[in-house]
N, C-alpha and C positions, 0 to 999 in steps of 0.2 A: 649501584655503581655511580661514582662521582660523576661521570664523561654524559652518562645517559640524562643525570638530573638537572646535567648544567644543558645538552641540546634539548632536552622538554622547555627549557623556560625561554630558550633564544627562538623555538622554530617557527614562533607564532609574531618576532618581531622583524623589522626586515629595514634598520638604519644601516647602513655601511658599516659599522662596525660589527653588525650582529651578520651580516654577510659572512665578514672574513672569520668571525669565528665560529660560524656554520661549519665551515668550510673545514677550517684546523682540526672542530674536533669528530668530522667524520674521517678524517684523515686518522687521526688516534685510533676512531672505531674499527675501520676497516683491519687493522692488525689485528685483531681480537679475536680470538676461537672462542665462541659464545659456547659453552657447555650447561648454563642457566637456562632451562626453559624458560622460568619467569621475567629473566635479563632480556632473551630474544625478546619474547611477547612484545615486551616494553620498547624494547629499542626499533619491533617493527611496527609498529602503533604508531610511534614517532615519525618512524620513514615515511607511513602514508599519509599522514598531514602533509609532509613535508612534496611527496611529491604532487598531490593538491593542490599546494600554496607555495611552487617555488618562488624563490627571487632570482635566478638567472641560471643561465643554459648549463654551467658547468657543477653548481648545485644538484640542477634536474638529474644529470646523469651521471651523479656522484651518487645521489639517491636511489636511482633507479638500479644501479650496477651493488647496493648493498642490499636493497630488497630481493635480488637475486642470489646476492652471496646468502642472503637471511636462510631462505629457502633451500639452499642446498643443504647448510646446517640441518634445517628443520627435519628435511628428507632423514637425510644419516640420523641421526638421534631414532628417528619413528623406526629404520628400517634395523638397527640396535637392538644388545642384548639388554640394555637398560629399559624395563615394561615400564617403570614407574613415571621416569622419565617423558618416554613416549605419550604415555597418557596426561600428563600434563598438556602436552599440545596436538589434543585430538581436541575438535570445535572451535578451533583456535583461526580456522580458513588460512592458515599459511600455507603455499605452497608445497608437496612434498606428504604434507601431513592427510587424517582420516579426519569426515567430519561426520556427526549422528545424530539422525534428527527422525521426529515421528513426521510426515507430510500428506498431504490430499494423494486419491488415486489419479487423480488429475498430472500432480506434478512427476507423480513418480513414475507415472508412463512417460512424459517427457525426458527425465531423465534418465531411463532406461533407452528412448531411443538416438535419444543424442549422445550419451555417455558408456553407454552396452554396458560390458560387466565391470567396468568401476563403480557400480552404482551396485551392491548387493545385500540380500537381507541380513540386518542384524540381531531384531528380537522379535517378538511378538509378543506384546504386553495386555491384551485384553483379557477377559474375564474365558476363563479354559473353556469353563459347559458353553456359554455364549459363542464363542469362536471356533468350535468343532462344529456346532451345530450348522455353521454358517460353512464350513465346509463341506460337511455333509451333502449340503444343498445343491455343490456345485459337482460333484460324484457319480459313479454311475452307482446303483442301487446295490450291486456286489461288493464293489470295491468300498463301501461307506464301511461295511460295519467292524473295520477294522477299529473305528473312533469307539465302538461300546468298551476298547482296553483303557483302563484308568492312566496308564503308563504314557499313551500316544497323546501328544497334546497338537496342536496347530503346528508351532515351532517346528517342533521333533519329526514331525510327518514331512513337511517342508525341505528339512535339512536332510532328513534319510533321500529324500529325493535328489537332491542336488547330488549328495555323495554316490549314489547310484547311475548318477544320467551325465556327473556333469554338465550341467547346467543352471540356468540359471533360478533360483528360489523363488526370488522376489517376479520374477518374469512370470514363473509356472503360476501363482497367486493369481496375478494379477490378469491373465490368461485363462485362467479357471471362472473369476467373476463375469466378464466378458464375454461367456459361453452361454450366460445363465438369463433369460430374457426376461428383464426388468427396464425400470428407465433408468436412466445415466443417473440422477438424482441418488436414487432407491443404490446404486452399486454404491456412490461417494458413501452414502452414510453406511453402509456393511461395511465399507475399510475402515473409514474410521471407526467404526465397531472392534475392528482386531486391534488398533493400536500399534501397528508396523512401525517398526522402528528400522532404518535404513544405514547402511555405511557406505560412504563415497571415497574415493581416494583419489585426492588431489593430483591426480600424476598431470604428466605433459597435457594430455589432452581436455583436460578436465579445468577451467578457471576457479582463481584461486581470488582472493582478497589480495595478493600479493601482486598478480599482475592483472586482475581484472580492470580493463579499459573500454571504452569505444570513442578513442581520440579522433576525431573526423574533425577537428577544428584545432588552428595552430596555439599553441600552447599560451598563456597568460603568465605573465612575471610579475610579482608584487615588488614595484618598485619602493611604496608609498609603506607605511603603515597601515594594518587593517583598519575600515571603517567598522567604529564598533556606535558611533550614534549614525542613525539617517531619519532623514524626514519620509516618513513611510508614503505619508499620500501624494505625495511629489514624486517620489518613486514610482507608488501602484497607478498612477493614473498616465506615466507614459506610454504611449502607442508601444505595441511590437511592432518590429522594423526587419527581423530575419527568424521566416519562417523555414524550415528548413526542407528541399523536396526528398523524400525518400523512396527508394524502389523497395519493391517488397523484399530484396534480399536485404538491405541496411534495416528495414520493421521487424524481420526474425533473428536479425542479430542483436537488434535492441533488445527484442523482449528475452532473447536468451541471456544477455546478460544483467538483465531485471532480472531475471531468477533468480538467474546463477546467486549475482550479489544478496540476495535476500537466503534463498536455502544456505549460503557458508555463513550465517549470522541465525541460522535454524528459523525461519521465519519466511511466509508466504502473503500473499492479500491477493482477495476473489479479482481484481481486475487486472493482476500481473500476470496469475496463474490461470483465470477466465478468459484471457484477454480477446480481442476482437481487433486478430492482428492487419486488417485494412486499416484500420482508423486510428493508428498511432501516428503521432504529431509531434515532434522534436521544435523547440524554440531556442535560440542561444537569444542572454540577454544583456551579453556583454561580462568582461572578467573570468573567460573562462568557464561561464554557468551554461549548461547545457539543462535544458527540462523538459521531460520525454511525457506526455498525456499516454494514459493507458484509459482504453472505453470496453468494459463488461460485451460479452457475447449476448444476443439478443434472448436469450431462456433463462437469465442469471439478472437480468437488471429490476432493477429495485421500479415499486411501483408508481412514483411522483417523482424523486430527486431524479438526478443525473448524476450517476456515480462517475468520476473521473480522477480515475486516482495517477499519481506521477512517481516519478522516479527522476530526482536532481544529480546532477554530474559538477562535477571542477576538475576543469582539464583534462576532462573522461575520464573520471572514476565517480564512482558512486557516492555519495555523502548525505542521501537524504532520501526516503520516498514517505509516500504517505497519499491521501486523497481529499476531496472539494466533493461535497455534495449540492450542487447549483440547484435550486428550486426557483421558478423566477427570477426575481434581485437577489435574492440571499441565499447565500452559502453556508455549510458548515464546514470547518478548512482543520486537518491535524497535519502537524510535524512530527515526524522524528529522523532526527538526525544521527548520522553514526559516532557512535561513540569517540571513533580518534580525531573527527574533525569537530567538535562542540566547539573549541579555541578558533575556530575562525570565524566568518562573515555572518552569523548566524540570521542577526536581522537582516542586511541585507539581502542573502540568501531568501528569507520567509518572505522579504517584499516582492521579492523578483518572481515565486510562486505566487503571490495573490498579484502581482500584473499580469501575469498569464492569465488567471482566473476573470480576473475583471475586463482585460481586452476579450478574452474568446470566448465565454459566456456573459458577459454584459453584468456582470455581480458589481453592486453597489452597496453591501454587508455582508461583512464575515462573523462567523458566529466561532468560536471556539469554546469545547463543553467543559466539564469541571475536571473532568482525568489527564488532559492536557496539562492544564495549570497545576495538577498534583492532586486531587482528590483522590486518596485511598492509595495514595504514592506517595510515601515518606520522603523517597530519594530524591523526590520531584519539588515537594513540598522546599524542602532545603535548601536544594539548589537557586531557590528565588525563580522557577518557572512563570509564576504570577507576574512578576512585575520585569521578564521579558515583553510579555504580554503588553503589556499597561505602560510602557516605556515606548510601544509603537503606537498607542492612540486605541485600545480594547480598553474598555471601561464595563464592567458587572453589569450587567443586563437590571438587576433586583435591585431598588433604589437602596432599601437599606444596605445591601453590600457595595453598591458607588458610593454611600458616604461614609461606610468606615474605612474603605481604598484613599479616598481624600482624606481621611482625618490618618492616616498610617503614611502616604506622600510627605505628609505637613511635616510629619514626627521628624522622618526620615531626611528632611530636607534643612530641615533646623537643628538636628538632634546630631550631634557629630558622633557616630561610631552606633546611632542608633541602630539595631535587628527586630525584624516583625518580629513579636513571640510563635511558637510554634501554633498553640492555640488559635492566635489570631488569625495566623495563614488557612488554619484550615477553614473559618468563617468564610474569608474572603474566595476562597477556591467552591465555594460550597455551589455556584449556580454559574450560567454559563458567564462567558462574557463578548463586548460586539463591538467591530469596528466597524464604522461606517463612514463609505469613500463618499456617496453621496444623497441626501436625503432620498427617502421611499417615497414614492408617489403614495396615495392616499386610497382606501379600500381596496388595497391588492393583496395576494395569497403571500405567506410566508413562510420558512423554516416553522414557527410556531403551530402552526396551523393544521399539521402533518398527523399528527396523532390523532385529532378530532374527525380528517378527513376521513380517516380508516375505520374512528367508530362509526360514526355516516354508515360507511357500507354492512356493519356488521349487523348497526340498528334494522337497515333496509331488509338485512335477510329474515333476517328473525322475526319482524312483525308482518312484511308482506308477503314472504312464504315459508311462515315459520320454521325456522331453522334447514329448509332444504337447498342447501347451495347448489346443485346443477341446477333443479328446475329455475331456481334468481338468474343464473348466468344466463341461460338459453333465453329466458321471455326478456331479460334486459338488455341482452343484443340483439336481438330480434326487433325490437321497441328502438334502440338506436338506429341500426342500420333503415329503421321505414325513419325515421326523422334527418340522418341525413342522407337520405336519396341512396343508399348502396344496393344494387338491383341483384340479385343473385350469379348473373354474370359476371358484373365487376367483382363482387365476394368470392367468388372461385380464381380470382387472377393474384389476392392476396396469398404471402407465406403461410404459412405452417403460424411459425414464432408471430406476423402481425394479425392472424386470427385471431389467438390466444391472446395476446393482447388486447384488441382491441374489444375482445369477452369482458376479459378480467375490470377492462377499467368502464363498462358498462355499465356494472355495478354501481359506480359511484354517479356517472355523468346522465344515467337514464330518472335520477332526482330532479333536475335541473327543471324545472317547469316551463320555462318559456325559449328553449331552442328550435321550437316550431318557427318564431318570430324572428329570430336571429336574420344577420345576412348571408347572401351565399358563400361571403368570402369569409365571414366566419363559423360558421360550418365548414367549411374545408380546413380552415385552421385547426380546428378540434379535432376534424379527423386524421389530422396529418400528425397533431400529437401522439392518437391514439394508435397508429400505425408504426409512427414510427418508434414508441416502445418495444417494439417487436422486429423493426426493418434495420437496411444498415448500418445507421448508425441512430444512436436517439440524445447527439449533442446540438440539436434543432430544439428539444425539449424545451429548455429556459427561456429561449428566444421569441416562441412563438405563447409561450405563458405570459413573457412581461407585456408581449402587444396585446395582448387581447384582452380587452376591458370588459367586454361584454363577460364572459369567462369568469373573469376575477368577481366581476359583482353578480353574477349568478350562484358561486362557489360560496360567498361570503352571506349570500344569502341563507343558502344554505343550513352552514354553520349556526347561524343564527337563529334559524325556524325552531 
């Protein structure tokens, strides 16, 4: 459709004349009984740039009151004798419509108890003998052997329930695991073992792509044309200036709609879905950028970085999530952005995340890895991913791929109409690449450093108690705790999660040969790392790595021996 192709190329500009004909041709649009699934999609893809990136108030709610009309359409068609139809815009997250996605037991007991029965089973796709047996498990001993009939599969057992009771499928499942005493871990992986595939229906109560918000800041208008160059380190090295306070109802609202927006895009990540709903941190950083920190539950976190993953808003909608893994100074940093918002602020956007990163973890290098930039991603490849990158100041970690990034600039720069070859791009995307805000101090721990660390521990079990991991964990906290002074009465005052922790990272720190000599105030620092792996929060982690010199050149030792 003409109307559509011509507001795709206007909504991303915003001169006074692309204003008024904003304006015109949603006036056009709004007549229109959209009967095109693939017309809607498109024209509501459009709408929610648009209402991301308005340029002034009667726009905003020109847009908003079509994204609404979008959705009633959508409903009617789904709720229609046209199947074909319909299922064209099932995972499509418009309002109105079904969306189907396989998800963690995690999420989908969230979703069951926030959503009740809009949320219900739709398949079961794992391996039959495998997922009987796994029911089996959860059974009383009479009632299993009805699984010996070739006929009963998981599915079918499931749904004769439902048909019989009334109730819910997906609930009874997931009620049965929950019966069965194991750890939490041990249940995650049996679901994911069945393969459950879920179906949600966008109704009123249920958020949609369509209206999903958490507006708590007053709207931004693109007066200007978008910044599509910025000086990144100019950007990342300004102060935050509004941190934002939240009560714990406005942190369940966030994280519910970090779900929300991730599950109608069929997609989850461990610290949205894990989250550790005290310690979420909302920043605005101007322009309508809102950036929500999400921090792992303390039995989920990773054993050295600082997993901190986020979730970016425009004008309160969602347009980006992804995560920072802070180790010391350096980072490992992914983007992804949603699909209908790519045409806007993108760098600026990715700056405004790494000055979050670099004000509240102290990160002075960002690393981004090869799948980023399009390694083993054609579409990525294509798109010139790479030299987003390298257009903010990321230069190829591996000298020979910094010089043929320089020698491909040159081309590009002299070369009128020049294109990387496809070949070439994929050299260049082949290793990571680093931006660095400001030089590394000297013999300190890195990103790089991370995998040798872990062999360290594996060497340690294997030679000094070959290969018996409880016995290494028990005599290597035991051997900590007498070095830094933890008496048995203090150790009973620790959790659960900073016992276990402070076991786990034992392992590595009970090498260390001279923290007999250390001071007391670095002994407490170490311990306070190692605890707080495990405590309420462990975004202390990087901060108390970058200070502690004694640490880094004990560590570095180490590696080295």
């Amino acid at each position: 459709m003409e109307l559509l192709t011509q507001l795709r190329q206007l909504s991303n500009q915003f001169s006074t004349e692309a204003e008024q004909q904003k304006n015109y041709l949603l006036q056009q649009l709004a007549g229109i009984n959209f009967t095109s699934p693939k017309e809607l999609i498109t024209y509501h893809e459009i709408l929610l740039f648009m209402a991301a990136y308005p340029q002034s108030s009667t726009l905003h709610k020109t847009t908003r009151a079509e994204l609404r009309r979008m959705a009633q359409i959508a409903a009617a068609i789904q709720n229609g004798n046209n199947t074909a139809k319909a299922e064209q815009l099932v995972r499509t997250g418009i309002a109105g419509t079904d969306t189907r996605a396989n998800f963690s037991l995690t999420l989908c007991r969230h979703l069951l108890q926030v959503y009740g029965d809009a949320v219900q089973l739709y398949s079961c796709e794992g391996d039959e003998v495998w997922s009987k047996e796994i029911l089996r498990c959860t059974l009383p001993f009479a009632e299993s052997e009805q699984l010996n009939d070739s006929s009963v599969t998981l599915e079918s057992w499931l749904l004769q329930y439902k048909k019989n009771t009334e109730k819910n499928a997906l609930a009874l499942l997931i009620a049965l695991l929950d019966s069965v005493a194991i750890s939490a871990a041990i249940k995650e992986q049996l679901f994911d073992a069945l393969k459950i595939f879920v179906s949600i229906t966008l109704n009123d109560a249920v958020p949609s792509r369509t209206n999903l918000s958490i507006l708590n800041t007053p709207v931004f208008y693109h007066k200007k044309e978008l910044a599509k160059k910025v000086d990144a380190l100019q950007l990342i090295k300004e102060p935050l200036t509004e941190k934002v306070a939240l009560t714990k109802a406005e942190k369940e609202k966030l994280v519910s709609a970090a779900r929300a927006s991730l599950f109608l895009i069929n997609r989850e990540t461990d610290t949205i879905t894990y989250t550790n709903i005290n310690t979420i941190e909302q920043y605005n950083t101007g322009k309508g950028i809102s950036i929500v920190l999400f921090e792992l539950e303390p039995n989920r976190r990773l054993a050295f970085e600082t997993y901190a993953g986020y979730m970016a808003f425009k004008n309160g909608i969602p347009v980006a999530y992804g995560g920072a893994w802070p180790f010391g100074h350096t980072a490992k940093i992914g983007l992804n952005i949603y699909e209908p918002f790519r045409g806007g602020e993108s760098a600026h956007l990715f700056c405004q995340l790494m000055r979050v990163y670099h004000n509240r973890f102290g990160v002075k290098e960002f690393t981004v890895e090869p799948y980023q930039m399009g390694h083993g991603n054609k579409e990525g490849l294509l798109s010139g991913a790479f030299w987003f990158y390298y257009r903010m100041g990321f230069r190829p970690v591996e000298e020979k791929i910094a010089r043929l990034a320089a020698e491909e600039q040159q081309k590009i720069s002299t070369q009128k109409g020049y294109r990387t070859p496809l070949n070439t791009m994929k050299k260049l995307v082949a290793g990571n690449a680093a931006l660095v805000i400001e030089p590394l101090p000297d013999n300190i721990l890195t990103q790089a450093h991370l995998s040798s660390l872990s062999n360290k521990v594996s060497e340690y079990i294997n030679t000094a108690y070959k290969g018996d991991r409880q016995k290494a964990v028990e005599k290597s906290s035991a051997s900590m705790r007498h070095q830094l002074n933890i008496s048995s009465q203090i150790w009973k005052k620790y959790s659960e999660s900073q016992q276990n922790s402070f076991n786990q990272l034992s392992l590595l720190f009970v090498q260390l040969s001279n923290i007999r000599q250390w001071k007391d105030t670095e002994k407490k620092q170490l311990l306070q790392w190692m605890l707080n792996k495990g405590g309420a929060s462990e975004y202390t982690c990087p901060e108390i790595l970058q200070k502690h010199f004694a640490l880094n050149s004990a560590m570095i030792d180490l590696l080295q021996s």
